[in-house]
N, C-alpha and C positions, 0 to 999 in steps of 0.2 A: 504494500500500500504506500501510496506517494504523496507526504504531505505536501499542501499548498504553503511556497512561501511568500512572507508579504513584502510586502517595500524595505521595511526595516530590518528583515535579515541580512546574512552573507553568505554568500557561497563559498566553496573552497577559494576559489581563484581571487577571491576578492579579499576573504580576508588575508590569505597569503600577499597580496597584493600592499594590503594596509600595512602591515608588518615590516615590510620591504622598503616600506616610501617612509618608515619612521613617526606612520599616524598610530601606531598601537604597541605597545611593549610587553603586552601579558596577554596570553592566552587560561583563561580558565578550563581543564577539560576536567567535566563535574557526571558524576555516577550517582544515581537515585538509589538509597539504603534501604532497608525493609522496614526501616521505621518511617520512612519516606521525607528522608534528610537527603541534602544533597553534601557526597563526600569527594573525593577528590585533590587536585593538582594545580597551585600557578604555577604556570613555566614561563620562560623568556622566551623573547622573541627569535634569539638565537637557536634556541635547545629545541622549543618549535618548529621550527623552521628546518632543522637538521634531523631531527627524528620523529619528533611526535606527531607532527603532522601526517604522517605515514605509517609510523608505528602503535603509536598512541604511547601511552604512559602505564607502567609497572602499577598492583594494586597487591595489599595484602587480600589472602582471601577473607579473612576472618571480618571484613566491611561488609560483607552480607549474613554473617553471622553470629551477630554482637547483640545486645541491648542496649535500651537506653542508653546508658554510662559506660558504653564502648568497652565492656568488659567480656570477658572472654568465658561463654558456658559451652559447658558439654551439653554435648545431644545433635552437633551436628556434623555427621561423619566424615564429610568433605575437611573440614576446617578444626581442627582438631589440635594441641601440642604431638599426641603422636605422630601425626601427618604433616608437623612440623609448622604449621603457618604456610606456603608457599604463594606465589604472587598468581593472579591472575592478571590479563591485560583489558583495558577501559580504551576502546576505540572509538574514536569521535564517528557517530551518526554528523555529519554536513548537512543533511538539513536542518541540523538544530543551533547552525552555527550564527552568532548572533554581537551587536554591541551590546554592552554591560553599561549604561553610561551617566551612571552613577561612582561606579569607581573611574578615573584618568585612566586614558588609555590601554580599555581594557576590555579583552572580547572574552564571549564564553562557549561553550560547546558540549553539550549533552554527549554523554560516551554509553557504548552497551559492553556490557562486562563479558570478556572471552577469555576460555582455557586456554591448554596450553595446544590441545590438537587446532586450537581457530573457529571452536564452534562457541556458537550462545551459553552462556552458565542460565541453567534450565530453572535454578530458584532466583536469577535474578529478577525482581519487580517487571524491570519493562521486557525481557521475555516472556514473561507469564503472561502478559497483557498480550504478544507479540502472537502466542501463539492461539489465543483463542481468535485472534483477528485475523491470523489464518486460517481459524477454523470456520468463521463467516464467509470469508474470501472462496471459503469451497463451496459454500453452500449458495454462493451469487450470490453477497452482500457486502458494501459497503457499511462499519459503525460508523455514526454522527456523535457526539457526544460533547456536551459544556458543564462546568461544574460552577458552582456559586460558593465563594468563600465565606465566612463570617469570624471575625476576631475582636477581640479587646484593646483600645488602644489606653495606656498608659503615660501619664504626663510624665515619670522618672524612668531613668535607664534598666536593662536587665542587668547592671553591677548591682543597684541600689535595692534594684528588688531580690534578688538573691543575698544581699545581705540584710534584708530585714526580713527573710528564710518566707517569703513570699505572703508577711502581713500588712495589717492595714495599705495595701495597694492605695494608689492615689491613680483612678482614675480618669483621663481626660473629656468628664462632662461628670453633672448631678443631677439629670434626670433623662429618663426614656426617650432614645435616641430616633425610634423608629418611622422609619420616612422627618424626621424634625428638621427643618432646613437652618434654621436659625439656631441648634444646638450645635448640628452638623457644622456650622458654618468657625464655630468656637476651633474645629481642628482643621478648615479645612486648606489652608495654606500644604498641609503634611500629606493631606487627602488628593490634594491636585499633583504632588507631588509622586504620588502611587499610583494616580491614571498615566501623567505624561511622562515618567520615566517608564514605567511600562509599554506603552503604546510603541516609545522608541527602540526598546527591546527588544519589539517584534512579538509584544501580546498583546492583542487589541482588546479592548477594554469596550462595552456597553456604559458603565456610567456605576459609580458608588453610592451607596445609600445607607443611612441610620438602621440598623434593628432594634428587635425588640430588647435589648438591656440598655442599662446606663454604660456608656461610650464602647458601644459593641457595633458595628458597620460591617458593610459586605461590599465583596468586591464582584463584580460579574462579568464574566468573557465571553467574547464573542463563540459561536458556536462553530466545531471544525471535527476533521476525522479524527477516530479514536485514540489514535497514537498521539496527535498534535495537541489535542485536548488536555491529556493525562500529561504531558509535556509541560505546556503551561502553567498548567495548576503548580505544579513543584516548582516551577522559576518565580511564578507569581508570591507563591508563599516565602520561599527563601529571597525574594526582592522586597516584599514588605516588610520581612525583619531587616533587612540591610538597609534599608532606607531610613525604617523609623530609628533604628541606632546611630544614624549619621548625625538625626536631629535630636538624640536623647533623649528619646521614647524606649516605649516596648511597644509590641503587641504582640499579645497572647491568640495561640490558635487552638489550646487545649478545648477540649469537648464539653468540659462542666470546669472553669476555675475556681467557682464557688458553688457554695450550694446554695445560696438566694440569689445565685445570677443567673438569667436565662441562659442554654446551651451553646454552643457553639456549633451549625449546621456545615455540611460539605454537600447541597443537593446534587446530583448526577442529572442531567437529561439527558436521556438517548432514543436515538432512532435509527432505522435499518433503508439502507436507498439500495436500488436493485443495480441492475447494470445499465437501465438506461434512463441513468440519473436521477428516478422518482422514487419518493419515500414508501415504502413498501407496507408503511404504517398506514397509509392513507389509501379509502378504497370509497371515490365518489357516490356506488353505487350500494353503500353500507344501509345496512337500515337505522344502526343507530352510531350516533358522534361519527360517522368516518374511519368508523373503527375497520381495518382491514381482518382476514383471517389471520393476514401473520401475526401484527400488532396484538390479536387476542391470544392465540398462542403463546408469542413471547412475554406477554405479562402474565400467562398463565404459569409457566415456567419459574418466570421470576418469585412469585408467589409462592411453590411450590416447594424450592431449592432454597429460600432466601436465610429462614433462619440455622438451616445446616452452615449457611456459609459465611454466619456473619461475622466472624473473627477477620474476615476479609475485609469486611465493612466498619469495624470495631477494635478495633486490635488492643486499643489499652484497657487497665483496668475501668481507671477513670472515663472511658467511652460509655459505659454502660449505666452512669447515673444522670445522663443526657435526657435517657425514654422514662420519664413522668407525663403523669396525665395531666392536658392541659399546657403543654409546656411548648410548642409547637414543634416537638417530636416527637415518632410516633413511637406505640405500643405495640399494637393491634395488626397482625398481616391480611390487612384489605385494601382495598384499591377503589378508586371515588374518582370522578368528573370536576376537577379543579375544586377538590375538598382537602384542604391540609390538613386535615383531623386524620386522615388515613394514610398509610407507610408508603405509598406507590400510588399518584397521582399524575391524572391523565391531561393532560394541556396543551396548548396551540388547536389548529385550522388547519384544514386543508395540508399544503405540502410542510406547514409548519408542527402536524400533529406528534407527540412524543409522551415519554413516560419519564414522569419526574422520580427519583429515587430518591426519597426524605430520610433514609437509613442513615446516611456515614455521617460522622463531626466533621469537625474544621481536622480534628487528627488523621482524619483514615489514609493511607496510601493511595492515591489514584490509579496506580495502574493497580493494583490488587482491586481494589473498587472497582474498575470499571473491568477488569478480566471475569470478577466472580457474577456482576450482571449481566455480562454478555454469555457465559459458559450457560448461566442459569435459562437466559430467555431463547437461546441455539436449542437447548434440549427440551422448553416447551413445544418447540415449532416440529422439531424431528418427530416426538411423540404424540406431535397434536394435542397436548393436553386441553383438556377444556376451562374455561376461565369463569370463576365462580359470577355470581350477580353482583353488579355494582354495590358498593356501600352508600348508601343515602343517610346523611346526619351525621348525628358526632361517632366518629371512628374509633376515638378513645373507649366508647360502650361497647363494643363490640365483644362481647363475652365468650359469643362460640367459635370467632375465629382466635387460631393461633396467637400467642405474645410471642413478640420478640426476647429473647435468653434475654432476663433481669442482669444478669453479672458476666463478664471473660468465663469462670469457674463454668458457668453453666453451658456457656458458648463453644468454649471446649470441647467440653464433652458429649454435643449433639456433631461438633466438626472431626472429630475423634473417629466417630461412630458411621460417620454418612460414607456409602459405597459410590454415594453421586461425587463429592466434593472429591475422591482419592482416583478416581475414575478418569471427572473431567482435569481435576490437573496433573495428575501423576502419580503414582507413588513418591516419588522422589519431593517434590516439592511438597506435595502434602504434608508426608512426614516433617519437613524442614518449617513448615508456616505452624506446624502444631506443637515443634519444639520450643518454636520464639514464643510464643501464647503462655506455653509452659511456664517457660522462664520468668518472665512477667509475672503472670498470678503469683509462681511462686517468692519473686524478689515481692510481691506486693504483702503475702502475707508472713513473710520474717520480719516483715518493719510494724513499728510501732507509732502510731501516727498519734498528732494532735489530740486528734478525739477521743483516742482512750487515754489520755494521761489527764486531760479534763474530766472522763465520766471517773476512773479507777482510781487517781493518784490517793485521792484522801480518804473517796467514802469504799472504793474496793477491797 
């Protein structure tokens, strides 16, 4: 699949070009982690220019094998002290090659992670995504896909808030931000600054807007293929922390920072175009919404696989105190006609028609996110499953449809168990995404947090 590039990318020839003429002196070539950090290499212009432009740059492997705190657990056979640590190689994908221009002189370039025989590393993130997008590509389809970010922005740095071990936050606004143009307007000098440095970075930008917490905003991108989509999101995210740290902010992209603060959402859109460039979602001659057969298949699918695979969608602990009732995330696995009370919501016209995914936070990994909705809604349409009746009203009531896994613990353990989730991506990966999950709950429940030392310390 052949992303579109825009105005403000570069091609190889060009930015080798810039390098040469002494308009660019760093090359970033940056690898997407499973925690959906972006890790990687500056090099110079020189070292670029003589190798890594061709070679790419040396990685250890254990960056796709780590935890939060970049620390090193067992359970992943690849990456292991026995196995010694050993490098794999991060080869710039060119299409993703782009100005940075926010840092001076300085380009950056998405890399896909390869062994040592020159093939794809099978649990990297954007393999994973790679290959169910291969598996559409068989079946005649194009993914569409945009995601919608939401974060916290912070009037003090992340030094100051890591040293006041993440209390009394001093957030930038004191009251409910959502659609407020005049609260909005308190940050928005920082705000115009995360459209038009973005835009020139070659991620087009729809337009920012206040959400529902006090100084929580969402960013929105234009809508693109699968691959470019999931692409952005991770530059989008790693340029808004780099941005608001230039200016002595933070912004927070966690799921739940608080527990009296609204969530933090990652919605997914996607849709399916065929091969002669129309949406496959869309069927004029439907009887009801335009809804096509495939469109009801693939949300019937999605519905179906969703909670087996939500560690895809979920990954931290903290993901999982997002889904309260009322909260404008969802519970309940139903699916509704532009009803946000429900997990899978149907939206747009005609060639614009698609399925919103209200499952992931601002934390989830995009390509894991958008591989485990594609995987899910490929296997409604092969199967033809059938797609239950629309939900009408509040989605949160919804008693007899499925919840979404309350906790990681419980998420696990449905992902553990599912022959779909080990099927459609592998054993290999499977196993590798259920160790990282592991690791997690388990570093989550050896610590001792806040809460118990207020309820336990005196009266326990």
């Amino acid at each position: 699949m052949t992303a579109k590039r825009t105005d403000n990318r570069l091609t190889q020839t060009q930015l080798i070009a810039k390098l040469e003429a002494d308009e660019l002196d760093t090359v970033v070539i940056a690898l997407c982690d499973m925690q959906g950090r972006l890790m990687g290499k500056r090099v110079t212009k020189e070292y670029f220019l003589r190798h890594a432009a061709a070679d790419g740059v040396h990685f250890c492997v254990y960056l796709l094998g780590t935890d939060m705190e970049m620390s090193t657990p067992t359970g992943f056979p690849s990456m292991s002290w026995e196995e010694g640590y050993g490098d794999w190689t991060a080869r710039p994908d060119w299409l993703t090659a782009r100005l940075w221009p926010w840092l001076p002189k300085t380009a950056l370039v998405l890399a896909d992670a390869i062994d040592k025989q020159g093939n794809l590393v099978n649990v990297s993130p954007r393999t994973v995504l790679k290959r169910q997008l291969e598996r559409a590509a068989s079946l005649g389809y194009t993914v569409k896909m945009a995601s919608e970010l939401e974060f916290y922005l912070l009037r003090e740095s992340y030094e100051v808030a890591f040293a006041k071990r993440y209390q009394d936050l001093q957030l930038a606004g004191y009251y409910n931000e959502d659609y407020n143009l005049l609260q909005g307007t308190r940050n928005e000098p920082l705000y115009r600054q995360f459209r038009e440095y973005l835009a020139q970075a070659g991620i087009p930008i729809e337009g920012t807007k206040g959400e529902a917490g006090i100084a929580q905003h969402e960013v929105n991108m234009d809508y693109a293929e699968a691959l470019e989509a999931a692409d952005r999101h991770v530059l989008l995210k790693h340029g808004v922390k780099e941005i608001a740290m230039q200016n002595g902010y933070a912004a927070t992209f966690m799921a739940k920072p608080h527990h009296s603060w609204t969530g933090s959402s990652s919605h997914f859109h996607v849709s399916l175009w065929n091969s002669r460039g129309e949406n496959a979602f869309f069927d004029r001659t439907a009887e009801k919404y335009g809804m096509s057969d495939v469109m009801r298949h693939f949300l019937a699918g999605v519905l179906y696989h969703i909670r087996d695979l939500s560690i895809l969608f979920a990954p931290n602990v903290n993901s999982y105190k997002r889904y309260a009732t009322a909260s404008w995330a969802p519970t309940r696995l139903v699916w509704g006609i532009d009803n946000r009370t429900c997990g899978l919501r149907v939206v747009g016209q005609n060639s614009g028609l698609r399925v919103e995914n209200r499952l992931p936070g601002a934390d989830t990994n995009p390509y894991l996110a958008g591989a485990a909705l594609i995987m899910a809604g490929l296997d409604g349409i092969e199967r033809q499953l059938l797609l239950p009746p629309e939900w009408k009203g509040n989605g949160y009531v919804a008693d007899e449809a499925p919840r979404l896994p309350e906790s990681l613990a419980e998420a696990i353990t449905v992902f553990a168990s599912s022959e779909f989730a080990e099927e459609a991506l592998g054993p290999q990966v499977h196993a590798h995404y259920l160790n990282a999950a592991r690791v997690e709950q388990q570093a989550f429940e050896q610590s001792v947090t806040d809460w118990e030392k207020v309820r336990y310390f005196e009266r326990g």
